[in-house]
N, C-alpha and C positions, 0 to 999 in steps of 0.2 A: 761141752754144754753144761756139764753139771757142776761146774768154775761158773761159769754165769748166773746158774739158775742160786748158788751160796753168795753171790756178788750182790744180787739183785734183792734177797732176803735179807742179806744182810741190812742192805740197806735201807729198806722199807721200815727192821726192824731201829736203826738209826732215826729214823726220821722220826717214830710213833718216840721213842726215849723222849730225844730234844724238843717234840712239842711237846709234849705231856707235862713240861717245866716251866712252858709258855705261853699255854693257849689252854682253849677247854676243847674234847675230843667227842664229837656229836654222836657217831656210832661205834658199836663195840662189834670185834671180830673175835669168829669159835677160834684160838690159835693151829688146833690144830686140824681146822680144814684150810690150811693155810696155803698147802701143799695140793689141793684140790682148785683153790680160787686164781686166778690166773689174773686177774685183775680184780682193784680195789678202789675202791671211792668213796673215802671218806670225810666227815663234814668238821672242817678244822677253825672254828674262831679265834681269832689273835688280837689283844688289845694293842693297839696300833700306837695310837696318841691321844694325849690330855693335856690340855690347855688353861688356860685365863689369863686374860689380857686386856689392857687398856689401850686408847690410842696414843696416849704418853708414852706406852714400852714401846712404843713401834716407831714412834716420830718425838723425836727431842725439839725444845722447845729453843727458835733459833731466829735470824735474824727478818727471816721471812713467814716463818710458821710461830705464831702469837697466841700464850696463854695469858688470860687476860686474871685478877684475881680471883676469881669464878670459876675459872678453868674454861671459858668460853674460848674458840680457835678463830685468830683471824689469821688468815693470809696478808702480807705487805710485801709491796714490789715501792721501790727508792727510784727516783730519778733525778738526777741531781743535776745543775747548771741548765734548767730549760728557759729561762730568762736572763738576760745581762745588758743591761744597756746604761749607755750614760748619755750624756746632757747632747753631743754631737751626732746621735745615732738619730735620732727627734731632728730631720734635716728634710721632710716632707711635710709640704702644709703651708700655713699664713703664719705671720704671728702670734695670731692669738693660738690657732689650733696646729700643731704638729703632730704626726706622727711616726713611731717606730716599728722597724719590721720583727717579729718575733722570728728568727730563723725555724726553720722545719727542722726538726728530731723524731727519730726512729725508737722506740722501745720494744727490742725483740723480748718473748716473754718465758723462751727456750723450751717451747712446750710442744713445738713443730710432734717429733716422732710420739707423744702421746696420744696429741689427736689424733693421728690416724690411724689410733684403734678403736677409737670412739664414736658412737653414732646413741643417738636417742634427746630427750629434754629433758632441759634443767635450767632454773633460773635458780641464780642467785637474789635476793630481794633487795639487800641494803647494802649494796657497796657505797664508798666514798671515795673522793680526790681532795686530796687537803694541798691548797695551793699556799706552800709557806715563802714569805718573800722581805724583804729588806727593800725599805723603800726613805729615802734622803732628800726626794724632792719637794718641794716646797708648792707646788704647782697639781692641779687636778690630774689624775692619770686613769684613763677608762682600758681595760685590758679586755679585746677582743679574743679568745682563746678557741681554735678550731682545731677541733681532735677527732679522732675516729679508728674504730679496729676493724679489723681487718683478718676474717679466717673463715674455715669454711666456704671459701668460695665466695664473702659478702662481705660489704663493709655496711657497719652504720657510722653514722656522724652523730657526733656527743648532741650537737642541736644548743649549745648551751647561750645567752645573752652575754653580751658583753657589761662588765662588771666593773667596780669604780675600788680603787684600791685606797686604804687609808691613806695620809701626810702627815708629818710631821709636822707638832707645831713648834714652826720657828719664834725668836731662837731659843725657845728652853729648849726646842726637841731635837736635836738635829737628825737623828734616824727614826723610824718608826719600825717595827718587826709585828708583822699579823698573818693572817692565814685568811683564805675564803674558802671554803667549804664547797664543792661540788656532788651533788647525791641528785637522786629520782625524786626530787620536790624540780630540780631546776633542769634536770635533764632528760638525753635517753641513755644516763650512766648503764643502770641494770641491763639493757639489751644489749649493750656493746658489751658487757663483761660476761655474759651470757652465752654468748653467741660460740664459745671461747675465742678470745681473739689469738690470734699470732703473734702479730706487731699491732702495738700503739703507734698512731702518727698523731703530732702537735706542730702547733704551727699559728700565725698570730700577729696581731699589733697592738700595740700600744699606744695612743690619744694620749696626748697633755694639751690641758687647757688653758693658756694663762689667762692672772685675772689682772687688773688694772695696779693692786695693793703688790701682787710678788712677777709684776713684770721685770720689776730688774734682777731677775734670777741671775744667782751666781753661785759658785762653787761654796760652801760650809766650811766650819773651820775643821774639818773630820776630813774635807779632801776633794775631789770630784763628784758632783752629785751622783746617785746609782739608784740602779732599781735591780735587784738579783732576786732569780725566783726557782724554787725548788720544786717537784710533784711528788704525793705521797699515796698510794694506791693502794684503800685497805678493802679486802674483801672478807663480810663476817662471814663464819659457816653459817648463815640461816639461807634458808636454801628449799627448795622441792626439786626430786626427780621421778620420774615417769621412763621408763622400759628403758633406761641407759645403758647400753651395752659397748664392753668392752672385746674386744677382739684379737685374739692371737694365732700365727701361725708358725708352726715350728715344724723341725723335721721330725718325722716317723722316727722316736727311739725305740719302737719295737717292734721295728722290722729287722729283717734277716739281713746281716751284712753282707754286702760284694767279695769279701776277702774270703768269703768259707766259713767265717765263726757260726758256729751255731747261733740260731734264733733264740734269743732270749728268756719269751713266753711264745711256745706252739703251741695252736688248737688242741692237738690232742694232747694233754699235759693238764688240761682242764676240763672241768663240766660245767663249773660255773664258778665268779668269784663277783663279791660283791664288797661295799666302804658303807659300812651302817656307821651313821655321822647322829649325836643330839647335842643340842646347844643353849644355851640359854642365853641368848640376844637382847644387850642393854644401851644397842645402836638402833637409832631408829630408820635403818637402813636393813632392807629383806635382798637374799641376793639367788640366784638360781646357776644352775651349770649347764652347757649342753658340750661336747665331746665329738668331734668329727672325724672319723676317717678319711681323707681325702684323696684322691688321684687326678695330681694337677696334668698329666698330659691327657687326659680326659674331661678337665672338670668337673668331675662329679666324686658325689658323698658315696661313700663302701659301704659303711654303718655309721650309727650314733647311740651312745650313752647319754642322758639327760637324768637330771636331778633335779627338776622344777621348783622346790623349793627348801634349798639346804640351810636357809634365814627367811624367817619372817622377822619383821622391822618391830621394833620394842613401840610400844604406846607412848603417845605424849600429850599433854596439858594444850589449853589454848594460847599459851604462849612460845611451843613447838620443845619443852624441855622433856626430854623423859620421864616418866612416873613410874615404870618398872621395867620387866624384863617379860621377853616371852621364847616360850618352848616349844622344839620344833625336831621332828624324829624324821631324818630320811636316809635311802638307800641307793648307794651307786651302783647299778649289776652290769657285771659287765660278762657278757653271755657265751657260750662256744662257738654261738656266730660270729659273734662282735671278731672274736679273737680268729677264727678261718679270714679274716679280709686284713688281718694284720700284712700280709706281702705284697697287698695289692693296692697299699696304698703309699704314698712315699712322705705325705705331710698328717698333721696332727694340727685340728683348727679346735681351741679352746673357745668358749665363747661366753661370759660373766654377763649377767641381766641384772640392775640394781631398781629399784625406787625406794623411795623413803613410803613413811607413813602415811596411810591413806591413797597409795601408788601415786603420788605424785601431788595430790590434789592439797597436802597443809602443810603449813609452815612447818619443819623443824630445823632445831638449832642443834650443833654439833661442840659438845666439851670435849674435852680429852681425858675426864675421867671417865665415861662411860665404858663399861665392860663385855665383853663376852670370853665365855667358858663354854668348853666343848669335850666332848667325847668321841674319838674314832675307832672304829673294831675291824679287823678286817676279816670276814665268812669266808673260807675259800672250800674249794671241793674239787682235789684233784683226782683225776688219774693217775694208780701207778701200776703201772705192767710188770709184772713179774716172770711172765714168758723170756 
């Protein structure tokens, strides 16, 4: 017994060394009623983590993820070969009016397993489709384009009018190369990109009209007449969100193994511990935390930890850029209840709340040098038993 009781001194008297090197030590012990006090609990702050960071440290700047020289962020998705047609494909219709069948293509957007941790609103404001195309014919050509996405359980359709592509003036010209522009002046771009889609679907015809001057259409001296057309799908960060929550569920890492290992964190081992977090946020995005204990052969919550608001959203101008930064003091506690429901529960549901400035309600725009820096502490206050 008295091997244990110099075991358990010792060690207490260990642990008081190595923090005291590392942390600040809240309360002070008489040493020598030391030998009287049978238990101890004392209040230990440890500086945990410190940060700052942009969203350039975190995301390189790549063939999808776009700094513009501003450092504005757009997103671009490629889709390459969604038009091809030559002069025998135009095999429906009269003479004067023919037309071609634009084949249906799929554009998955690989983003399946994120949405479905996703729930809440957000729109995007100003995406675009930039239809770039190579066009050799000499002949009017009206491109009917029917596209629509698809997630969420909804599709919308783009809604977009059928559109008149430039020609070539023959013979100085013999190709033409231009673009047409698809946005929310001519669509319902913004809700289908909105929506989050899954899959893009496109799909389509082609009209050529001949006129009386280029009826004798024929091949150029470049080859078979052609029309090829590409899609370029840019989405700026300018954007509002409103209670967008992201969702995770993972297994209990702090529950007590089946194998025998001891429990990691037990109830009694603690009185309380808590994550005092401050930051100075230069994103115009505020974010909250909530913490579930779960027991999925029950369905139901054990306890919960919440942190309602460990970012408020940086301030921004009327044109949605940021103006500065704002500062924001919160604390995770995580309580000796929380911790008694630690073996009763088998999963761990995290749960992230975002909106931008003004919760949802104003535009802001998203650069990648914007900042935040933080400070994390961690309060703890254990029990140690020296019986």
């Amino acid at each position: 017994m008295r091997k244990i009781m110099i075991k358990r001194s010792f060690l207490f008297i260990s642990i008081i060394m190595t923090l005291s090197l590392t942390c600040c030590i809240k309360e002070t012990y008489n040493m020598n009623m030391l030998s009287k006090q049978a238990i101890l609990s004392p209040t230990l702050a440890i500086s945990a983590v410190k940060g700052d960071i942009s969203l350039s440290d975190i995301v390189k700047a790549n063939d999808t993820v776009v700094y513009d020289q501003n450092n504005f962020v757009t997103l671009v998705f490629k889709k390459d070969s969604v038009v091809e047609l030559k002069m025998s494909d135009f095999s429906k219709g009269t003479l004067v009016k023919k037309t071609a069948i634009i084949d249906p293509t799929s554009y998955d957007l690989n983003i399946h397993k994120i949405l479905n941790h996703i729930t809440g609103n957000f729109q995007f404001l100003n995406p675009s489709i930039k239809f770039n195309y190579s066009n050799s014919f000499p002949d009017s050509i009206k491109i009917n384009l029917i596209a629509s996405g698809t997630g969420e359980n909804k599709t919308i359709n783009l809604n977009l009018a059928p559109f008149p592509l430039a020609v070539p003036n023959i013979p100085i010209q013999q190709e033409i190369t231009a673009s047409y522009i698809i946005d929310k002046t001519n669509s319902n771009l913004p809700d289908i990109i909105s929506i989050p889609p899954e899959v893009v679907n496109f799909s389509g015809t082609a009209i050529m009209t001949s006129s009386v001057k280029s009826s004798q259409t024929g091949d150029n001296i470049l080859g078979p007449n052609h029309l090829t057309g590409s899609l370029e799908i840019d989405i700026p960060m300018d954007l509002e969100i409103n209670n967008l929550q992201f969702t995770d569920t993972v297994d209990n890492f702090l529950q007590e193994k089946s194998n025998g290992k001891n429990n990691p964190v037990k109830p009694e081992d603690f009185q309380s511990l808590r994550i005092n977090i401050s930051a100075k946020n230069g994103f115009p995005l505020g974010a909250a935390l909530k913490m579930n204990l779960y027991d999925s052969s029950t369905n139901s919550i054990k306890s919960t930890v919440e942190a309602t608001d460990i970012l408020d959203p940086a301030p921004v101008d009327s044109n949605g850029k940021v103006t500065g930064v704002t500062e924001t003091s919160t604390t995770v506690e995580f309580t000796r209840e929380f911790f008694s429901y630690v073996n009763n529960a088998d999963k761990i549901i995290f749960r992230f709340t975002f909106s931008t400035t003004g919760n949802g309600s104003q535009e802001v725009k998203i650069y990648s040098d914007y900042r935040i820096s933080f400070n994390a502490s961690l309060v703890v206050k254990p029990v140690i038993n020296l019986n």
